[in-house]
N, C-alpha and C positions, 0 to 999 in steps of 0.2 A: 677513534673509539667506535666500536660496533655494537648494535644492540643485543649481540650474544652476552654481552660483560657484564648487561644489568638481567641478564635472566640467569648468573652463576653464584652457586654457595662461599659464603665465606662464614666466618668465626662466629659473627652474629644473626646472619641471615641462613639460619642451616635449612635450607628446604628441601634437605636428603633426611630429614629427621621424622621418624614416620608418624609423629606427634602434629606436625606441622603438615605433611602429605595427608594425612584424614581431616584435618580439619577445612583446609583448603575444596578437598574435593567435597566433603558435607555440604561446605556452605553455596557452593558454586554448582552446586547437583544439577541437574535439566538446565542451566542453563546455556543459549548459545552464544552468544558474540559477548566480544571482550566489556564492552559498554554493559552489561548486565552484568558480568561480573567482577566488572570495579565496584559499580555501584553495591553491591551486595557484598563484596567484602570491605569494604568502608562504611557502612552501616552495623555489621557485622563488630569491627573495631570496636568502634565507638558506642554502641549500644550495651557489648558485651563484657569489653574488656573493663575495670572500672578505673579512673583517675589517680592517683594518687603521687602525689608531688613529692611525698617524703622519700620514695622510692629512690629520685636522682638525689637525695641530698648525701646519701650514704657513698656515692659512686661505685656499687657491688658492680664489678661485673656479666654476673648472671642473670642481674635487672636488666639487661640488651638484649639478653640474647630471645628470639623467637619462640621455640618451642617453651621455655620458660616463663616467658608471659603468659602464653598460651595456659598453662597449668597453673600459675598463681593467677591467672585471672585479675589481675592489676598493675597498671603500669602509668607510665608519665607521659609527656610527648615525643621526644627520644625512642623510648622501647615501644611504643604502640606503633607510631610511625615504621619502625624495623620491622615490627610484626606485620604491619600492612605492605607493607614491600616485600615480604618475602613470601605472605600468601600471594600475592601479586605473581611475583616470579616461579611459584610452583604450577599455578594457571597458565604458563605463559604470557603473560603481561611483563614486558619489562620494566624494571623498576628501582626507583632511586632515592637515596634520602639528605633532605637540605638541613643544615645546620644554619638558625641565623639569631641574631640578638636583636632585643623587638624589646617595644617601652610601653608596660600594659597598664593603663590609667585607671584600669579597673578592677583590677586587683586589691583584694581584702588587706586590710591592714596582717592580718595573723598569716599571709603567706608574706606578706615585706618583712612582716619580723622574721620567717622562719630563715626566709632567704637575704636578708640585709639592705634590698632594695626590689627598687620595682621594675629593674633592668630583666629579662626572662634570657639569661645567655643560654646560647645553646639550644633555641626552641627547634623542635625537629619538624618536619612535615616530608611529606610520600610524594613524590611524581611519578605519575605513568605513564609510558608512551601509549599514546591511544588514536590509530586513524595519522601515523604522520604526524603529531607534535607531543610535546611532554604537558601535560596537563597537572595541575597542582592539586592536591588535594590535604586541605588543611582542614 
């Protein structure tokens, strides 16, 4: 595997989408080295995009994809994660997204109901190669 593969477009990560190329370059504006702008669009993310867990209970496909969050301006961990990996990869920052099953103890009863427990399958989060090693960002 080459680091070319995590800077290439795919179904979800469309960063040929010029919806996703403006926003990437807005937020990443003056900045220089990659360290600046992970930080700035992982704040970015997180700040802007807002939460919403009901999003993954539907499985819409269109909740994944990048440019789409971007415009609904709402998403889960799953689609935020995509979204931040693929601004990632239109900066040039290589970038990848983890799938894992986590056991959240603190979690509201009214998301255990929504979802049948307190298992979070599927949690997404971002790595980016930064400086020689893959770096998490959850």
């Amino acid at each position: 595997m080459t680091m070319e593969e995590y800077l290439q477009p795919s179904e979800f990560f469309d960063i040929d989408n010029s919806i996703v190329i403006e926003k990437a370059m807005e937020i990443t504006e003056g900045l220089k080295t990659e360290k600046e702008k992970a930080i700035a669009l992982f704040y970015w993310v997180r700040n802007e995009i807002r939460y919403n867990i009901r999003l993954f209970i539907p499985k819409n496909k269109k909740n994944f994809i990048a440019s789409n969050v971007i415009q609904e301006r709402q998403g889960f961990c799953v689609s935020k994660s995509i979204l931040l990996s693929t601004l990632a990869r239109v900066v040039g920052i290589p970038a990848r997204l983890h799938l894992v099953d986590l056991i959240n103890h603190k979690i509201s009863q009214k998301v255990i109901d929504l979802m049948g427990t307190n298992v979070m399958h599927y949690h997404g989060y971002s790595e980016f190669y930064l400086k020689g090693k893959w770096v998490k960002l959850t």
